[in-house]
N, CA and C atoms as a LAMMPS dump frame, in Angstrom:
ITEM: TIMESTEP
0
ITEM: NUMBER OF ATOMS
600
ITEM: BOX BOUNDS ff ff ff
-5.0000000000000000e+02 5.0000000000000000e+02
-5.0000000000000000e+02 5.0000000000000000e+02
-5.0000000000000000e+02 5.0000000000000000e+02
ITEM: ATOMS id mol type element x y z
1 1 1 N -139.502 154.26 -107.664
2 1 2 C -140.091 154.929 -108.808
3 1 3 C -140.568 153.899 -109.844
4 2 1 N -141.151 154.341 -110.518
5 2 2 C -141.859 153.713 -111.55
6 2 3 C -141.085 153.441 -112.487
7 3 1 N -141.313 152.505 -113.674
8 3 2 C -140.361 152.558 -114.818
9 3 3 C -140.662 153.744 -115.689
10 4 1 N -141.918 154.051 -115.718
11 4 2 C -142.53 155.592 -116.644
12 4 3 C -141.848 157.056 -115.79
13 5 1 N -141.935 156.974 -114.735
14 5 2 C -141.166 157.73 -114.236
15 5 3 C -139.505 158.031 -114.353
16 6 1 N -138.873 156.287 -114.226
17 6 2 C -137.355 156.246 -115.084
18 6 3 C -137.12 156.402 -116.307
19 7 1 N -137.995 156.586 -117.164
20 7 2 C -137.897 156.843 -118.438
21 7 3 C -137.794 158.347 -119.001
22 8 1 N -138.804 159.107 -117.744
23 8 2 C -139.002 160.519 -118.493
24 8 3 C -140.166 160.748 -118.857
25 9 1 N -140.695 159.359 -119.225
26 9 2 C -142.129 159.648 -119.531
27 9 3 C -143.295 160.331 -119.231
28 10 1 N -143.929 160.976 -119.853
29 10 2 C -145.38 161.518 -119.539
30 10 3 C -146.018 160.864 -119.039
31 11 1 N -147.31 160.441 -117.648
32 11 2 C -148.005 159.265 -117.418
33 11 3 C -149.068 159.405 -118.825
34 12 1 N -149.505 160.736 -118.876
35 12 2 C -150.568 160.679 -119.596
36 12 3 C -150.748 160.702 -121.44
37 13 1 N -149.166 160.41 -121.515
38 13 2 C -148.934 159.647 -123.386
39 13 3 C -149.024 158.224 -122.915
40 14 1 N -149.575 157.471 -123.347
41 14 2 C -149.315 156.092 -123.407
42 14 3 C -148.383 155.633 -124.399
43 15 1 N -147.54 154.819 -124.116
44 15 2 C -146.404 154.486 -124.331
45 15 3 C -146.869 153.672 -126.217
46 16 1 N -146.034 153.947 -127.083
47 16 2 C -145.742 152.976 -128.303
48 16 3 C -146.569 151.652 -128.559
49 17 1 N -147.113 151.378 -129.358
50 17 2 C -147.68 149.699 -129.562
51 17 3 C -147.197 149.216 -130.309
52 18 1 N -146.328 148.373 -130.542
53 18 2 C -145.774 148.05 -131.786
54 18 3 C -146.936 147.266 -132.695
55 19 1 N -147.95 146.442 -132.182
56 19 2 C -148.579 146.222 -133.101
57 19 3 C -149.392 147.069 -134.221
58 20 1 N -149.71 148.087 -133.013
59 20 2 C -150.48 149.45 -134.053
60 20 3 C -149.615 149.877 -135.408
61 21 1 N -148.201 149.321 -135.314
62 21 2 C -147.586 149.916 -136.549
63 21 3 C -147.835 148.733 -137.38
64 22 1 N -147.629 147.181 -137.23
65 22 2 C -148.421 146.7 -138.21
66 22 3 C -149.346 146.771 -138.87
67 23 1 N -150.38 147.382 -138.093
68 23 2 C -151.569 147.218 -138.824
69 23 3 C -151.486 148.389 -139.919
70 24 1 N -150.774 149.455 -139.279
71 24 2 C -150.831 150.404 -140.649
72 24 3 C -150.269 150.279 -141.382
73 25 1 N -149.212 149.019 -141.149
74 25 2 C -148.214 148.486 -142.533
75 25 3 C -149.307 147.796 -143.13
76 26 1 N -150.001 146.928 -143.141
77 26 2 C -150.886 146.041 -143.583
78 26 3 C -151.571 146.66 -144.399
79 27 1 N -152.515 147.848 -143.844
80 27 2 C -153.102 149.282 -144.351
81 27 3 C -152.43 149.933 -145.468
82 28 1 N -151.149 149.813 -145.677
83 28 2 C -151.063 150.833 -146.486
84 28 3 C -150.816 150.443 -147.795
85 29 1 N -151.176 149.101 -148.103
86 29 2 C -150.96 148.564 -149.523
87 29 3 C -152.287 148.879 -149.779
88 30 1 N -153.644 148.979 -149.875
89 30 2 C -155.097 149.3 -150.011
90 30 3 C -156.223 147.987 -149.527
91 31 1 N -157.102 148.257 -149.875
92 31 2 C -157.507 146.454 -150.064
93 31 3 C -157.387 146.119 -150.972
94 32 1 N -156.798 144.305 -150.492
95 32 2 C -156.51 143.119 -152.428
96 32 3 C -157.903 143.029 -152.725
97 33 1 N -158.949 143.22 -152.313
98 33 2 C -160.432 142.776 -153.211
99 33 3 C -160.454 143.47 -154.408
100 34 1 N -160.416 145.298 -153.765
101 34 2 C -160.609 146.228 -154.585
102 34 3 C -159.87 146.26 -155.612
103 35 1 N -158.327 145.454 -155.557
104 35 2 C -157.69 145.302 -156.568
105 35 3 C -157.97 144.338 -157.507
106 36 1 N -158.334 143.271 -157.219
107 36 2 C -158.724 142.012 -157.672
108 36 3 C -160.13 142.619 -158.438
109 37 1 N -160.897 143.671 -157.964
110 37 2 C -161.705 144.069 -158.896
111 37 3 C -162.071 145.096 -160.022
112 38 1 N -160.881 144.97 -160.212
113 38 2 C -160.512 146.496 -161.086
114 38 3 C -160.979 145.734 -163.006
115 39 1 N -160.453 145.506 -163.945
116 39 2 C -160.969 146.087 -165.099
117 39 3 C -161.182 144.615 -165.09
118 40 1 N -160.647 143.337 -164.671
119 40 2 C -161.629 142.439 -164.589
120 40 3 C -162.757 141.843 -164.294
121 41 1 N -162.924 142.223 -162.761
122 41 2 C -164.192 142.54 -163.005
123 41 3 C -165.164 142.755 -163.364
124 42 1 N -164.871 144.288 -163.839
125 42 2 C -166.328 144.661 -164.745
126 42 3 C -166.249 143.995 -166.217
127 43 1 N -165.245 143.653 -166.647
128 43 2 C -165.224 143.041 -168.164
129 43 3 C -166.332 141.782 -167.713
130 44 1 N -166.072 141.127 -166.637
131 44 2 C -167.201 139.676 -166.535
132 44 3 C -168.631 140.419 -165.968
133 45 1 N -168.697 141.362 -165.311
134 45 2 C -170.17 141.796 -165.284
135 45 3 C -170.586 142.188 -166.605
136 46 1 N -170.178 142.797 -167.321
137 46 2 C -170.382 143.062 -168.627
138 46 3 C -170.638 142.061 -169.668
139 47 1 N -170.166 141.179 -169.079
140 47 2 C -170.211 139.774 -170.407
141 47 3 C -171.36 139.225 -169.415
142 48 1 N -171.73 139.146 -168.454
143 48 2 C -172.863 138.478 -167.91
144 48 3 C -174.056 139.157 -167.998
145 49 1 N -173.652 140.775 -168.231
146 49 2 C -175.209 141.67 -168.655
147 49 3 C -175.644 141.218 -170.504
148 50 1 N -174.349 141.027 -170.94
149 50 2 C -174.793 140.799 -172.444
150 50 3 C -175.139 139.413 -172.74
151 51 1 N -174.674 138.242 -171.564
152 51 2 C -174.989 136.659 -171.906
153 51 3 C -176.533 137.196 -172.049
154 52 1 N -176.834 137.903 -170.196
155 52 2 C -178.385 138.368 -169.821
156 52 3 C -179.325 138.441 -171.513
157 53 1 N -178.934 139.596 -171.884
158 53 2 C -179.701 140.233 -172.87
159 53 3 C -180.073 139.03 -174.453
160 54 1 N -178.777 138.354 -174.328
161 54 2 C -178.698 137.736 -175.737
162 54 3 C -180.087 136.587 -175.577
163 55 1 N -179.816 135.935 -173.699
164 55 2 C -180.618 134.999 -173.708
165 55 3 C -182.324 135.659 -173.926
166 56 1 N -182.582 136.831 -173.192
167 56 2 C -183.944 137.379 -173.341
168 56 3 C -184.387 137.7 -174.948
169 57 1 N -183.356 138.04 -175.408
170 57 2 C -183.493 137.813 -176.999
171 57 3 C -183.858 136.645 -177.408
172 58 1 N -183.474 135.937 -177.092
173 58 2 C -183.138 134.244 -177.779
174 58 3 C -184.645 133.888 -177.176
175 59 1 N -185.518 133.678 -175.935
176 59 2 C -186.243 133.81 -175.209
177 59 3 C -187.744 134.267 -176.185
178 60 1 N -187.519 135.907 -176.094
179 60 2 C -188.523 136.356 -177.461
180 60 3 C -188.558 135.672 -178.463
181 61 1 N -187.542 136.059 -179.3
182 61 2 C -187.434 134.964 -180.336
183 61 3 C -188.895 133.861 -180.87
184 62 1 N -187.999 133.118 -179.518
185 62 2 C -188.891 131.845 -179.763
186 62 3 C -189.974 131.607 -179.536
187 63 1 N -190.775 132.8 -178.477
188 63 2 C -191.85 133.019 -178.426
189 63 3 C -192.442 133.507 -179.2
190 64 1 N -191.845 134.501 -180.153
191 64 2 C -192.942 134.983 -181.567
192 64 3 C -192.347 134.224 -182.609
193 65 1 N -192.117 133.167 -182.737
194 65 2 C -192.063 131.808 -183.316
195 65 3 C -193.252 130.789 -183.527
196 66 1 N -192.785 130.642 -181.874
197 66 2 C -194.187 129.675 -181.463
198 66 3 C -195.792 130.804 -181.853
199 67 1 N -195.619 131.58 -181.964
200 67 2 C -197.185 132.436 -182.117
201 67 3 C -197.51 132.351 -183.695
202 68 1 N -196.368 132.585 -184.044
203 68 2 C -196.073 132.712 -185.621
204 68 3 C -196.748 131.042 -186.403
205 69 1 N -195.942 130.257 -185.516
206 69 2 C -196.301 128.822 -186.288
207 69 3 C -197.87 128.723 -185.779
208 70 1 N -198.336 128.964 -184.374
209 70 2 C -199.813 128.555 -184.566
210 70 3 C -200.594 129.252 -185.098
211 71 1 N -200.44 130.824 -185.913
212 71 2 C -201.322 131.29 -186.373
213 71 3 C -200.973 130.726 -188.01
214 72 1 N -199.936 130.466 -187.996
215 72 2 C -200.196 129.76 -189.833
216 72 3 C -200.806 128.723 -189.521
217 73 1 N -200.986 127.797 -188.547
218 73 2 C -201.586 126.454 -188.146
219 73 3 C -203.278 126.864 -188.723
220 74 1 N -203.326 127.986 -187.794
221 74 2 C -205.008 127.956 -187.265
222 74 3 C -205.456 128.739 -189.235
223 75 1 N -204.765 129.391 -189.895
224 75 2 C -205.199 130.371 -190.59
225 75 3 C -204.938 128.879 -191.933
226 76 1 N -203.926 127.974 -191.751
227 76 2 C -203.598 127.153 -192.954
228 76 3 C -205.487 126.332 -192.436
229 77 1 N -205.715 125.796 -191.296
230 77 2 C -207.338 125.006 -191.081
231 77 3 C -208.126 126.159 -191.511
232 78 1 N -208.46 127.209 -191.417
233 78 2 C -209.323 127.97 -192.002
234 78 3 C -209.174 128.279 -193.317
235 79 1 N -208.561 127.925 -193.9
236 79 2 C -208.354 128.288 -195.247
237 79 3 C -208.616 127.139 -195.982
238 80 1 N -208.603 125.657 -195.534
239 80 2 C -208.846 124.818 -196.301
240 80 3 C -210.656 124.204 -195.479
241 81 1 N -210.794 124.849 -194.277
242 81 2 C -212.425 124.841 -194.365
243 81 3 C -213.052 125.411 -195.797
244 82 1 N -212.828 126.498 -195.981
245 82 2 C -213.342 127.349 -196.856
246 82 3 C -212.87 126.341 -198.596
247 83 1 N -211.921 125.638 -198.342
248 83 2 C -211.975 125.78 -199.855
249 83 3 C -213.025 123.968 -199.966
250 84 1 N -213.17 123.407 -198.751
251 84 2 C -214.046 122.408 -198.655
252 84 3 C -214.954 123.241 -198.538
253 85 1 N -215.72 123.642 -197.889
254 85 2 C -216.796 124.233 -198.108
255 85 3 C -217.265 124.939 -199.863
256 86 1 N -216.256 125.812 -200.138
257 86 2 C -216.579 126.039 -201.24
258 86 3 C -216.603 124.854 -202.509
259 87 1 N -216.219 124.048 -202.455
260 87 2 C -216.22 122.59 -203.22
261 87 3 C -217.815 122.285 -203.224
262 88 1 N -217.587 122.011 -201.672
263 88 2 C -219.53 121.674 -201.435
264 88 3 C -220.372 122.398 -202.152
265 89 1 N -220.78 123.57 -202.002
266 89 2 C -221.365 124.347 -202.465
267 89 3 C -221.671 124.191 -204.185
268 90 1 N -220.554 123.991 -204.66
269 90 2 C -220.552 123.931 -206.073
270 90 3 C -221.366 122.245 -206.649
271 91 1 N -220.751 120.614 -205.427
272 91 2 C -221.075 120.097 -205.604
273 91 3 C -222.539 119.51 -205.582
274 92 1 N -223.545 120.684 -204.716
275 92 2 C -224.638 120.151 -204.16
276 92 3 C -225.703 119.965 -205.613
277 93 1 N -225.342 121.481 -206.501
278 93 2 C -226.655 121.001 -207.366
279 93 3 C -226.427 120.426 -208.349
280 94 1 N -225.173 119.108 -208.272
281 94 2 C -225.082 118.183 -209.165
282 94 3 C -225.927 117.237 -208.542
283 95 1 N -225.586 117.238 -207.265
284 95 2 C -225.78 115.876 -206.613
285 95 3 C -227.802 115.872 -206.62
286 96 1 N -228.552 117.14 -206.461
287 96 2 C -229.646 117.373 -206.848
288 96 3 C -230.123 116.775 -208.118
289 97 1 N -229.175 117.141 -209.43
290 97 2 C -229.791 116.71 -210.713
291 97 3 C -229.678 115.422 -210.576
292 98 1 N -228.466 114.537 -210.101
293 98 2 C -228.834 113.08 -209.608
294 98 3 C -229.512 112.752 -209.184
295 99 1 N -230.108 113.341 -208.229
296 99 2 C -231.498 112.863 -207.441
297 99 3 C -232.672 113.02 -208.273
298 100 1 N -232.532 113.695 -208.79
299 100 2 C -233.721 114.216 -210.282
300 100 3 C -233.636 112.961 -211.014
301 101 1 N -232.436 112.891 -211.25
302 101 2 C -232.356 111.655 -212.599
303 101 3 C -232.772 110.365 -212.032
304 102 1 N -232.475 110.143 -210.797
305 102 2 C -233.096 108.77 -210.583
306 102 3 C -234.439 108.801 -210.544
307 103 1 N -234.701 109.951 -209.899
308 103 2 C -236.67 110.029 -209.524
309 103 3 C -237.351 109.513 -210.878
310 104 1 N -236.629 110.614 -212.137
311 104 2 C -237.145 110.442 -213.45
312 104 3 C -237.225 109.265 -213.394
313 105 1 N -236.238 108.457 -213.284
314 105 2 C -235.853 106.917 -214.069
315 105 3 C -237.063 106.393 -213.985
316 106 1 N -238.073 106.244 -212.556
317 106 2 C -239.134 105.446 -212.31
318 106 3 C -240.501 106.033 -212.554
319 107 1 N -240.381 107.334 -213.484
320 107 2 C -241.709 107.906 -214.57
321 107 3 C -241.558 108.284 -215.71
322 108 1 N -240.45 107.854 -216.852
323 108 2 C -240.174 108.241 -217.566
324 108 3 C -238.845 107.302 -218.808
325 109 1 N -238.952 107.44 -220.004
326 109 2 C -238.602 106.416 -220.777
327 109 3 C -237.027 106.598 -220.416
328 110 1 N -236.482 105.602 -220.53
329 110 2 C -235.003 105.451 -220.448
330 110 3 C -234.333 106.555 -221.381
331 111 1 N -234.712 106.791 -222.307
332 111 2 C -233.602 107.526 -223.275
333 111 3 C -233.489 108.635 -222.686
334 112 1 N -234.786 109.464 -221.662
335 112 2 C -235.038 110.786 -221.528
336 112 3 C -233.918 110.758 -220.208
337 113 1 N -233.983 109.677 -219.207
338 113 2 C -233.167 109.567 -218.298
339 113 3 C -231.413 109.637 -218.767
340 114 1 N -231.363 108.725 -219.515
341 114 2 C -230.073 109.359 -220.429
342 114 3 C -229.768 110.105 -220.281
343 115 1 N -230.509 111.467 -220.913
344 115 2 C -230.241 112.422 -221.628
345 115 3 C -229.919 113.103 -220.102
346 116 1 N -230.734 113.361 -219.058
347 116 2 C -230.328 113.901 -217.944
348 116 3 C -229.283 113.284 -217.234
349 117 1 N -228.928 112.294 -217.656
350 117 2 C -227.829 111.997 -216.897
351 117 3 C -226.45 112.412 -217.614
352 118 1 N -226.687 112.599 -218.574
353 118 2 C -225.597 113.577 -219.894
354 118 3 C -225.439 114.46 -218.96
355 119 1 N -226.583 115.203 -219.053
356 119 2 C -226.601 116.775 -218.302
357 119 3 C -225.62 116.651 -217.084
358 120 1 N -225.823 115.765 -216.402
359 120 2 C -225.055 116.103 -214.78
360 120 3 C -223.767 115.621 -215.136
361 121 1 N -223.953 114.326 -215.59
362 121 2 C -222.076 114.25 -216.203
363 121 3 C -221.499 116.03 -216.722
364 122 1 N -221.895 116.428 -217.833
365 122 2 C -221.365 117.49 -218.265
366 122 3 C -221.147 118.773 -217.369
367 123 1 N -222.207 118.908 -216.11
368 123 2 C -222.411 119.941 -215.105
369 123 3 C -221.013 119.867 -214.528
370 124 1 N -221.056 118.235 -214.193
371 124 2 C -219.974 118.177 -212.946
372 124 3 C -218.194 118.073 -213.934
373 125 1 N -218.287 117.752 -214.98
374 125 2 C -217.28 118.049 -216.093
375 125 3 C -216.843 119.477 -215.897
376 126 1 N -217.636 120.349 -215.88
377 126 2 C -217.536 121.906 -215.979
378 126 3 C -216.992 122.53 -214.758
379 127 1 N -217.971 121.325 -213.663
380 127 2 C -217.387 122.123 -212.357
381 127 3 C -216.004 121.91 -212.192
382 128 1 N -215.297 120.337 -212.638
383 128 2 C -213.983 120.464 -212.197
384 128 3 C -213.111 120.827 -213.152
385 129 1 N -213.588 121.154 -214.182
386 129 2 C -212.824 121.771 -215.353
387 129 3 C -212.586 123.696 -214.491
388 130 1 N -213.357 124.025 -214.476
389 130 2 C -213.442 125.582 -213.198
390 130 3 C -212.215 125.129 -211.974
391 131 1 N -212.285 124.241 -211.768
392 131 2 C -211.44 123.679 -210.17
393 131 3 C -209.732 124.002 -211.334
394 132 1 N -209.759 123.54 -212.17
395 132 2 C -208.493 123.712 -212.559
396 132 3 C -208.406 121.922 -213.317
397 133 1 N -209.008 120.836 -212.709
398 133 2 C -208.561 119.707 -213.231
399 133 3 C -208.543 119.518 -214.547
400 134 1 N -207.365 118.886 -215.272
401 134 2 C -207.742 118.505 -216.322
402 134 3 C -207.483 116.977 -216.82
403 135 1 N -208.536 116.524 -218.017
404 135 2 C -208.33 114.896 -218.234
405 135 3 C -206.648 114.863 -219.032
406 136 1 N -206.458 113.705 -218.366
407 136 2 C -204.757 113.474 -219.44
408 136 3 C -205.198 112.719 -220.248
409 137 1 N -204.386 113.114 -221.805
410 137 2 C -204.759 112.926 -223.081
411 137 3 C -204.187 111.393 -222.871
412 138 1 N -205.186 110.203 -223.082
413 138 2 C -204.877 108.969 -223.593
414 138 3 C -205.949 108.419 -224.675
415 139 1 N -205.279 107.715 -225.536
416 139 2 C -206.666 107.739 -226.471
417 139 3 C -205.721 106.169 -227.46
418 140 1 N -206.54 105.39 -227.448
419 140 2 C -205.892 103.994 -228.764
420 140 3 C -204.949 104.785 -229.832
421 141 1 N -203.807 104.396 -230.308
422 141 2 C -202.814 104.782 -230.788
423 141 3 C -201.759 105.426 -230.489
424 142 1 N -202.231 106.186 -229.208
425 142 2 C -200.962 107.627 -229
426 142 3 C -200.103 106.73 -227.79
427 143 1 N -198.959 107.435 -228.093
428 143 2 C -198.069 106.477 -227.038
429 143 3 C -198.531 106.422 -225.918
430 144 1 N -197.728 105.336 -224.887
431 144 2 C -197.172 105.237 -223.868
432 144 3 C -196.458 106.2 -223.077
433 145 1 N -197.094 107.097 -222.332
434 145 2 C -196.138 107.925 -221.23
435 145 3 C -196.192 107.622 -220.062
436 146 1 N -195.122 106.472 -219.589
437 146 2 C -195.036 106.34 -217.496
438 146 3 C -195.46 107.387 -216.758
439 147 1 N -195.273 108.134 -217.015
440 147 2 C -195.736 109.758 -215.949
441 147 3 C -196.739 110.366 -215.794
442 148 1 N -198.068 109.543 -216.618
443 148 2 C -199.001 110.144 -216.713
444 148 3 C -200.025 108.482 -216.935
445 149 1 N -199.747 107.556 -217.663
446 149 2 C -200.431 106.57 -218.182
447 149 3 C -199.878 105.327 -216.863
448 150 1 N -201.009 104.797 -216.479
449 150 2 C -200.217 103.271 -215.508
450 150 3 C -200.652 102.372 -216.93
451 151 1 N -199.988 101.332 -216.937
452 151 2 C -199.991 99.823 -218.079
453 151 3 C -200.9 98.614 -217.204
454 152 1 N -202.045 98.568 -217.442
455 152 2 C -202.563 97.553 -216.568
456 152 3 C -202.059 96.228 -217.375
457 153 1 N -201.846 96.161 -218.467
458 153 2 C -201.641 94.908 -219.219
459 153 3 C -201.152 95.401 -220.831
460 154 1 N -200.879 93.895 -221.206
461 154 2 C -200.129 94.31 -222.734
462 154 3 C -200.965 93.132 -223.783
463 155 1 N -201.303 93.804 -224.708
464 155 2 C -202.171 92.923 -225.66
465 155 3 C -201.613 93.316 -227.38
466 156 1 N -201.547 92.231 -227.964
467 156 2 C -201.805 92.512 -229.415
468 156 3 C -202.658 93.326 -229.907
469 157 1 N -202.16 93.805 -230.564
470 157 2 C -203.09 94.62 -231.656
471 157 3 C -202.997 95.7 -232.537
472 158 1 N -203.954 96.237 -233.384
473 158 2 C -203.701 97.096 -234.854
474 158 3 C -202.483 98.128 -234.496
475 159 1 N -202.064 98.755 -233.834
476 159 2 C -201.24 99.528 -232.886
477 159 3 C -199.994 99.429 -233.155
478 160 1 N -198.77 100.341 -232.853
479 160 2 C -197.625 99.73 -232.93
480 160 3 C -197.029 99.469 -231.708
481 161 1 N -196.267 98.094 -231.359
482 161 2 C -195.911 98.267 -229.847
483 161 3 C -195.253 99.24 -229.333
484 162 1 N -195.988 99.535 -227.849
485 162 2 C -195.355 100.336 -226.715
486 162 3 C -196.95 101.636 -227.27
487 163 1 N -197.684 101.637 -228.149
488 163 2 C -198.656 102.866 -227.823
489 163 3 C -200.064 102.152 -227.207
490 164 1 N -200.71 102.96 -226.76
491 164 2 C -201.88 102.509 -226.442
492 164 3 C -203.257 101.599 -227.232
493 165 1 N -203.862 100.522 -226.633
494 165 2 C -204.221 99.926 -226.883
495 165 3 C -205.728 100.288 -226.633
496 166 1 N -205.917 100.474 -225.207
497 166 2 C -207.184 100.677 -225.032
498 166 3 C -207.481 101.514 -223.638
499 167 1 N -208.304 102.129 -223.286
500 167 2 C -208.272 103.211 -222.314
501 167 3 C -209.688 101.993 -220.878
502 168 1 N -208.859 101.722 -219.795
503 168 2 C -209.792 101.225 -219.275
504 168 3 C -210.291 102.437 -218.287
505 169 1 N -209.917 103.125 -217.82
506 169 2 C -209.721 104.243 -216.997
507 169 3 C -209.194 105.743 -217.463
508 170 1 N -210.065 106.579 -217.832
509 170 2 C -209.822 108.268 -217.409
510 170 3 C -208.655 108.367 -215.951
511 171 1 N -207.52 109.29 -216.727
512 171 2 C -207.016 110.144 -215.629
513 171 3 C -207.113 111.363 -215.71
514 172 1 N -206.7 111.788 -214.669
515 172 2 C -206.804 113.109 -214.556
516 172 3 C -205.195 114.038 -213.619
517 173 1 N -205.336 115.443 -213.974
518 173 2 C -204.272 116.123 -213.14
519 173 3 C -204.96 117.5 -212.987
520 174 1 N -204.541 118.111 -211.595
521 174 2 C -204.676 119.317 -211.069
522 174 3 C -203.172 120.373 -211.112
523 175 1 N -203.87 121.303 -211.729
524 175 2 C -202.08 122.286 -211.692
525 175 3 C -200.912 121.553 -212.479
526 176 1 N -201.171 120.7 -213.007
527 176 2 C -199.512 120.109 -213.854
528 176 3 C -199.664 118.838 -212.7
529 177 1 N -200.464 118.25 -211.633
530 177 2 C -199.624 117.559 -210.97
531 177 3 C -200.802 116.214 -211.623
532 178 1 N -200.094 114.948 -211.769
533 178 2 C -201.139 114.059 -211.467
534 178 3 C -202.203 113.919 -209.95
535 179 1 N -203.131 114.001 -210.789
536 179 2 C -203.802 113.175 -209.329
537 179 3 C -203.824 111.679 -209.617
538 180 1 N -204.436 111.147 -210.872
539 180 2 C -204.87 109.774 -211.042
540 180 3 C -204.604 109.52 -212.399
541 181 1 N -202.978 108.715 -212.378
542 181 2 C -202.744 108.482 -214.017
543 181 3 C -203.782 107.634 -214.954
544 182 1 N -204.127 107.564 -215.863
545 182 2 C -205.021 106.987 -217.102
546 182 3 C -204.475 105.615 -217.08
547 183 1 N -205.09 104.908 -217.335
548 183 2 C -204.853 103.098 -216.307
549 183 3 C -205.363 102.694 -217.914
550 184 1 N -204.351 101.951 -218.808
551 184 2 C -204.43 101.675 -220.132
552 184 3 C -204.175 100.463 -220.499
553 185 1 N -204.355 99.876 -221.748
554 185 2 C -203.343 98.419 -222.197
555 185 3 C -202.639 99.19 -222.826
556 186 1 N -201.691 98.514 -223.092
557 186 2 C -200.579 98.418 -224.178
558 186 3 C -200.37 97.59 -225.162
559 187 1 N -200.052 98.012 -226.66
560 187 2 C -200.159 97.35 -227.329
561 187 3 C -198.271 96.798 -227.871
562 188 1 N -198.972 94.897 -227.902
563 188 2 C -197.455 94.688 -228.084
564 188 3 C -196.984 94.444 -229.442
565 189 1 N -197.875 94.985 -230.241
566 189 2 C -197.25 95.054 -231.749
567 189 3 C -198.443 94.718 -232.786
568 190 1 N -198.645 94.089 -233.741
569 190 2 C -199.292 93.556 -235.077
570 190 3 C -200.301 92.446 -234.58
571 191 1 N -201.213 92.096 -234.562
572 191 2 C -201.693 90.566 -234.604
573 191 3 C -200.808 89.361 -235.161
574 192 1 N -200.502 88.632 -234.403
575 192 2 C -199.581 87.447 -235.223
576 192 3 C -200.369 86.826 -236.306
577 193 1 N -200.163 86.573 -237.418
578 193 2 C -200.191 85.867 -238.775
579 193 3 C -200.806 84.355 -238.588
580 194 1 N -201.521 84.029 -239.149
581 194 2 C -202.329 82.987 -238.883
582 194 3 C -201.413 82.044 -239.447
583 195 1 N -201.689 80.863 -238.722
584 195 2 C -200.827 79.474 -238.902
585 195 3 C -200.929 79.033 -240.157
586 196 1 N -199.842 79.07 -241.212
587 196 2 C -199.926 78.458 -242.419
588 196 3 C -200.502 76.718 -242.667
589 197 1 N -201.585 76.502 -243.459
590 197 2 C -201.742 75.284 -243.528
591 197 3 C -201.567 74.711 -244.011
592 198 1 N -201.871 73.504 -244.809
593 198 2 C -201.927 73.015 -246.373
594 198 3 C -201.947 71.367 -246.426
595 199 1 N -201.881 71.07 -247.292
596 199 2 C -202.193 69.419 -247.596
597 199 3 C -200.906 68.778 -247.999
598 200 1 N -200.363 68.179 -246.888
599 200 2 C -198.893 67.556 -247.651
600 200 3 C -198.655 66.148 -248.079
C-alpha cells in the first residue's frame, strides 16, 4: 500500500504544504511599502508640489522683471530723444540769427552787427532761462561761496578778503543743481600801503 493509503488519506486532497503557510504568514502583516507610504509620504509630495509652484512663481517673477526693466530702458531712450530733439528745435533759430549776424558783418557797419548780435545773445538767454537754467549770482564784492563759485586765483584789492574780486567766468545751475560753478578771483584784502620814504 501506499503511504496515502496508510494514512487514510483522500488521493484526491493533496496533502499540507508547509510552505504555503509561510507565505500567508508573510501576507498577513500587509505590504511595508504601503506602510512606509502613509502620511509621510504625501507630506514630501506636498512639499515638492509647493517647492514646484514657489519656483514657477519665482520663474514669472523674474520674467516680468526683465520686461519691466527693458521697457523703462526703451521708454527712459525715448524720452530723452524727445527732450534732445525738443532742445534742437528751440536751438535752430538762434543758430539762424547767427548766421544772419555774420552775413550782416560783411555789408554792414559794425555797430549794427552788434546790435544783432545783442539780439541772439538775449534770444538764446530766454531760451535757457524757459529750460529752467539759471545764472549764479557772482558779482565784485559779494562773497565767496565753494558750492557755487570755483577760486581761480587770489589778488589784492578794494574788497574785503575772502569776497569776490572779479568774475572771469559766468556760472550757471539747472533745478537747484550746479551745472558750471562761476570761476572768480578772490580778493585777499586792502592794497598794501606804499613803501614809506624819506631823506635820512
Amino acid at each position: 500500500m501506499t503511504d496515502r493509503h496508510r494514512s487514510g488519506g483522500d488521493p484526491r486532497v493533496a496533502p499540507p504544504d508547509d510552505r504555503a503557510g509561510e507565505t500567508v504568514e508573510a501576507g498577513s502583516g500587509g505590504a511595508p511599502g504601503a506602510a512606509a507610504d502613509g502620511p509621510a509620504g504625501a507630506g514630501l509630495a506636498d512639499a515638492e508640489r509647493r517647492a514646484q509652484e514657489y519656483l514657477d512663481n519665482l520663474r514669472r517673477v523674474a520674467a516680468e522683471f526683465d520686461n519691466f526693466r527693458k521697457r523703462v530702458q526703451r521708454e527712459s531712450g525715448q524720452q530723452s530723444a524727445r527732450a534732445i530733439e525738443s532742445l534742437v528745435s528751440e536751438l535752430l533759430p538762434v543758430l539762424d540769427n547767427l548766421e544772419r549776424a555774420l552775413d550782416a558783418s560783411l555789408h554792414h557797419e559794425p555797430a549794427k552787427v552788434a546790435d544783432g548780435v545783442k539780439l541772439v545773445h538775449q534770444q538764446l538767454a530766454d531760451l535757457l532761462a524757459r529750460r529752467g537754467v539759471e545764472e549764479i549770482d557772482a558779482a565784485p564784492g559779494a562773497a565767496f561761496d565753494p558750492h557755487v563759485h570755483e577760486a581761480l586765483s587770489q589778488t589784492p584789492s578794494e574788497h574785503p578778503e575772502g569776497a569776490i574780486a572779479d568774475v572771469w567766468q559766468r556760472g550757471y545751475r539747472v533745478a537747484g543743481r550746479v551745472v558750471r560753478p562761476a570761476r572768480v578771483v578772490v580778493s585777499s584784502g586792502g592794497q598794501p600801503p606804499p613803501a614809506a620814504g624819506g631823506d635820512d
